[in-house]
GUKOL-651471 format. One line per 2 residues: number of its first residue (from 1); their letters; for each residue x negated, y negated, z of C-alpha. Coordinates in nm, 3 decimals, always signed. Layout:
<atoms>
NUM	a	X:Y:Z ~ ...
</atoms>
This chain:
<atoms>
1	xx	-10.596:-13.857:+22.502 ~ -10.354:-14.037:+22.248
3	xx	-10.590:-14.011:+21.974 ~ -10.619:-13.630:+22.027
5	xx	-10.251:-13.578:+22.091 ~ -10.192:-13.766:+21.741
7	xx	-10.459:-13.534:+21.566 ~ -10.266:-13.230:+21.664
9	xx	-9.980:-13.397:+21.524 ~ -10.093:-13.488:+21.218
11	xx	-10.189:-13.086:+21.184 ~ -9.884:-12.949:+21.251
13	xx	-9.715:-13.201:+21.005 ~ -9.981:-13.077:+20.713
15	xx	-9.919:-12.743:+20.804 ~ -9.539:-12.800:+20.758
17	xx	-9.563:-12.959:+20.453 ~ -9.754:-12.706:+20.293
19	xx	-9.506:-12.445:+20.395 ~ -9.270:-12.648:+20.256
21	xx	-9.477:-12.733:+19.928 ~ -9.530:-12.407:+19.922
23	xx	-9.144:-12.321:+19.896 ~ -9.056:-12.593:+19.632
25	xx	-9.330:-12.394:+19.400 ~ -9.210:-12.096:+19.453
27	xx	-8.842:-12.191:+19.326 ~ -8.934:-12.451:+19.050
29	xx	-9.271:-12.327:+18.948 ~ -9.470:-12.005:+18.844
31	xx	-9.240:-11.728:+19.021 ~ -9.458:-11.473:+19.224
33	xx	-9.498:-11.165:+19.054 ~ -9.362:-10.913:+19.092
35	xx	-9.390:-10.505:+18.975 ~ -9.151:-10.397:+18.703
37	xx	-8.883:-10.163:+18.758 ~ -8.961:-9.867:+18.603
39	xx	-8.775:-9.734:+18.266 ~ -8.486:-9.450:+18.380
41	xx	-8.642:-9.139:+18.241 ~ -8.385:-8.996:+17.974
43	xx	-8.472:-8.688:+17.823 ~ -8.330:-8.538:+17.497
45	xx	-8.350:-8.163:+17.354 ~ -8.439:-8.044:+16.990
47	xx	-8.365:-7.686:+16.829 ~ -8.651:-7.720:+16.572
49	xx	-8.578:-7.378:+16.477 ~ -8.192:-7.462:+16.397
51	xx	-8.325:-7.777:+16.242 ~ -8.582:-7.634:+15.985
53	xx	-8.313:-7.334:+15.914 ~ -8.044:-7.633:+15.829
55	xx	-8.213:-7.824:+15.645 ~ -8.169:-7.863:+15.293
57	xx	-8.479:-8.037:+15.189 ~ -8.704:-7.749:+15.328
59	xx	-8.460:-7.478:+15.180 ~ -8.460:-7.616:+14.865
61	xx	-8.876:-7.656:+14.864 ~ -8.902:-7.259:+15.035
63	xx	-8.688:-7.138:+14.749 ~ -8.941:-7.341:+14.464
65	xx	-9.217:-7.159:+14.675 ~ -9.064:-6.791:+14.673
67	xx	-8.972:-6.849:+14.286 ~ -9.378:-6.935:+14.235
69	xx	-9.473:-6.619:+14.456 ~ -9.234:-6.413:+14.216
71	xx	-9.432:-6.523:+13.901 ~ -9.756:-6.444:+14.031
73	xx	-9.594:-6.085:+14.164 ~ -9.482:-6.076:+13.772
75	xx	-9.764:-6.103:+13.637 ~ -9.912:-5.887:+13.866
77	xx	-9.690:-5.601:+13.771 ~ -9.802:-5.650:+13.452
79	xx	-10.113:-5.525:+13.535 ~ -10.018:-5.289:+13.732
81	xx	-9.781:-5.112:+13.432 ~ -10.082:-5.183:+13.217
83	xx	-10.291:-4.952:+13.399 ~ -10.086:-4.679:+13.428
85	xx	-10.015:-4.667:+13.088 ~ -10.370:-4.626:+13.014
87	xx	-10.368:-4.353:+13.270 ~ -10.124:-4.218:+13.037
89	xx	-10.368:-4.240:+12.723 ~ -10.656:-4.031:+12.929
91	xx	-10.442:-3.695:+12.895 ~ -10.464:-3.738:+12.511
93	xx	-10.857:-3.744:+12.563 ~ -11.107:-3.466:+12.668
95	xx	-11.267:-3.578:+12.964 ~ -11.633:-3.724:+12.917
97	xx	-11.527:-3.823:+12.568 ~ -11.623:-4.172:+12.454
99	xx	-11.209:-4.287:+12.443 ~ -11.182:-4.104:+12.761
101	xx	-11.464:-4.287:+12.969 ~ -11.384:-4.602:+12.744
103	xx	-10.990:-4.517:+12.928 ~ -11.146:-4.452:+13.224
105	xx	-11.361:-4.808:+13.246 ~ -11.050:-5.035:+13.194
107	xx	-10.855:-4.906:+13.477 ~ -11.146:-4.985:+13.707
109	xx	-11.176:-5.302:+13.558 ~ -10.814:-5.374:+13.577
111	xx	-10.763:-5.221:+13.937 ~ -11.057:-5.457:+14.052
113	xx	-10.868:-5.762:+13.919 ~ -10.499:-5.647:+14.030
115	xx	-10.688:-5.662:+14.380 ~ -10.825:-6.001:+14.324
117	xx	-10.556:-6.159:+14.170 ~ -10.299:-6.047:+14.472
119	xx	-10.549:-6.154:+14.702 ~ -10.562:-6.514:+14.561
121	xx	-10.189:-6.491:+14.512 ~ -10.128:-6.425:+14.901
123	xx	-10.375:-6.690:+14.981 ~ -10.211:-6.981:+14.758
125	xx	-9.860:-6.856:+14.892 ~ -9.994:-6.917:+15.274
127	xx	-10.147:-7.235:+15.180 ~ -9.854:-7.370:+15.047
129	xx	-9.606:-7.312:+15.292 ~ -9.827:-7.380:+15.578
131	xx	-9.843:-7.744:+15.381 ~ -9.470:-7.721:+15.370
133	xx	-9.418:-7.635:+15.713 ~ -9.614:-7.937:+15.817
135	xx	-9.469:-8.199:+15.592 ~ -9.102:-8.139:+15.660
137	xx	-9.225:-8.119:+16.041 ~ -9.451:-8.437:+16.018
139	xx	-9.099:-8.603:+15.897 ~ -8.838:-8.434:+16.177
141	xx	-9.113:-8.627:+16.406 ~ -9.154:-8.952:+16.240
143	xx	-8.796:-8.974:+16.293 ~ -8.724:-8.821:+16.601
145	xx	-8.974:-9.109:+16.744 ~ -8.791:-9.341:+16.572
147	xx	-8.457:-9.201:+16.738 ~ -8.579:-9.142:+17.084
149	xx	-8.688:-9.532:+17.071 ~ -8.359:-9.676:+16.928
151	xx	-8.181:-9.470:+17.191 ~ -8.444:-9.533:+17.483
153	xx	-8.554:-9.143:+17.508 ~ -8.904:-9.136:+17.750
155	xx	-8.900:-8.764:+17.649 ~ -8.790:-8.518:+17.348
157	xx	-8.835:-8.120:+17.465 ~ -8.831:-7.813:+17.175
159	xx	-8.569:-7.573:+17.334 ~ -8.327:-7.305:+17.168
161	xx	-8.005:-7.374:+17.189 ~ -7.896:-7.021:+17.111
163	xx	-8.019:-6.905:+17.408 ~ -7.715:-6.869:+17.662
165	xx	-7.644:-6.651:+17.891 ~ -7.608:-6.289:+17.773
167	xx	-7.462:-5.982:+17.958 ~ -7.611:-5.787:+17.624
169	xx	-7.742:-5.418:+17.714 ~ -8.035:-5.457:+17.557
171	xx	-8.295:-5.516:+17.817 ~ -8.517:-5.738:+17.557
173	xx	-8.251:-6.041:+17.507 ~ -8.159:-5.991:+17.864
175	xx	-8.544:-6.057:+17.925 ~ -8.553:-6.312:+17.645
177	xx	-8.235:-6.481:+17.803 ~ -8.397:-6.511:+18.155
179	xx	-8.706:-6.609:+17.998 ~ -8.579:-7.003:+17.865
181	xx	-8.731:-7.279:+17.981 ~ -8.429:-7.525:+17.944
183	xx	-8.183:-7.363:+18.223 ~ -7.938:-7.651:+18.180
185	xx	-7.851:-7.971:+18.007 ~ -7.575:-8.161:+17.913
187	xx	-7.453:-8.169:+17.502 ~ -7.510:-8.558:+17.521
189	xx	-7.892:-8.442:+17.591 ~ -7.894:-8.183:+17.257
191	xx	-8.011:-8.449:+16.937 ~ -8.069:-8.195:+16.704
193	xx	-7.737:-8.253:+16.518 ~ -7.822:-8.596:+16.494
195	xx	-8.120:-8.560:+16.337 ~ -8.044:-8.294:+16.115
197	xx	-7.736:-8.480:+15.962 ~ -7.937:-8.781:+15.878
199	xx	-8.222:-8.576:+15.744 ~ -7.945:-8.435:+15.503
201	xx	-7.777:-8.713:+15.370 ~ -8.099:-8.900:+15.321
203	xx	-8.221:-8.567:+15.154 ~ -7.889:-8.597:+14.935
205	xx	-7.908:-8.941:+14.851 ~ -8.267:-8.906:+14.733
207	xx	-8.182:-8.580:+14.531 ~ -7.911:-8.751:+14.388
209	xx	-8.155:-9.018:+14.257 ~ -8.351:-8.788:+14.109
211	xx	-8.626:-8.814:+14.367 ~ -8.685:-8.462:+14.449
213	xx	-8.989:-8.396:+14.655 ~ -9.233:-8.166:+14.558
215	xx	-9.446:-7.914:+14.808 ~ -9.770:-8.068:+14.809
217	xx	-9.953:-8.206:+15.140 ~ -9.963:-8.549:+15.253
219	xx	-9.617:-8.636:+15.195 ~ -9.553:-9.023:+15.304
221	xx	-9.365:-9.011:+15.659 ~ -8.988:-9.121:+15.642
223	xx	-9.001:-9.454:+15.699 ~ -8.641:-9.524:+15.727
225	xx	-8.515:-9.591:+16.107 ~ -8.174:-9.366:+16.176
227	xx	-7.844:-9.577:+16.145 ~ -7.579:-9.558:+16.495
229	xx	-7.563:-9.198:+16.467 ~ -7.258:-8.982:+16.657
231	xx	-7.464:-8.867:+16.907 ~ -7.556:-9.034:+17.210
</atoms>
């Protein structure tokens, strides 16, 4: 009976000093783990329409694009005054005559290539700015990731920030009022200032160094991270 009362003993003892082993570890070894408190969403608001209409980079490259459409429309009036004064030679002609179907034959020629040099002309126009569009917006990107992570943004959201509340008459920007998606945010939410000022003055800087960017696609992404900026 001693024996067996000293066996039950000796458990409860091992059993305590495991709790208690088990204690000491957990305050001077290996903490249990334990889940991580998720990030605070903070979400932040972008006028990329604004943006794109403010900034100087992509005005400057839109007017270098409309100056190139212009030549091509030049040169296509050229033709185009070219032909008509040929029209003007057929009155001096009898019609069937050799000068007259000779007259005749180079405004069809011409007229065929008026067509197909406007048609290439549109084309090249489109191609171009649809590169531009995505370069400048393949930059406002690069560094809007760049911002939301230096100010701990989980989320950036397109929105139009000229979109407050109208009591206009006309039913389609009361419709196009009721119609936003962003109902309300704070200023402190609104980055598009921020981006658009650094965009700017790095724009600036670069111009004044003589390193104007030119249209084509595949621009390199700004690599730059955005200095402490006013906002936020």
């Amino acid at each position: 009976m001693r024996k067996f009362t000293l066996s039950i003993a000796a458990m409860v003892f091992a059993t305590g000093a495991c709790c208690l082993l088990g204690v000491a570890w957990g305050q001077t070894g290996a903490p249990a783990r334990t889940a991580a408190a998720p990030q605070a969403h903070k979400v932040g608001l972008i006028d990329m329409a604004y943006l794109f209409s403010k900034y100087e980079k992509f005005n400057v490259l839109q007017e270098d694009l409309r100056a190139e459409m212009e030549q091509a429309q030049q040169k296509l009036k050229a033709t185009a005054d070219r032909i008509r004064a040929i029209q003007g030679e057929l009155k001096q002609f009898t019609q069937g005559s050799p000068e007259f179907v000779e007259r005749e034959r180079q405004i069809t020629q011409l007229s065929a290539q008026i067509q197909a040099d406007q048609k290439t002309a549109q084309l090249e126009f489109y191609r171009k700015e649809s590169q531009l569009y995505q370069q400048i917006y393949l930059e406002v990107t690069d560094l809007v990731e760049k911002y939301a992570e230096a100010k701990q943004y989980t989320l950036i959201l397109r929105f139009n920030r000229d979109g407050e509340t109208s009591t206009n008459d006309d039913p389609q920007k009361v419709m196009q009022t009721l119609q936003r998606q962003v109902v309300y945010y704070r200023a402190d939410d609104d980055i598009t200032d921020a981006i658009l000022n650094y965009l700017n003055q790095q724009y600036s800087r670069n111009a004044a160094g003589g390193a104007r960017s030119s249209t084509g696609a595949g621009a390199p992404r700004t690599g730059a991270r955005p200095s402490s900026t006013s906002n936020n």
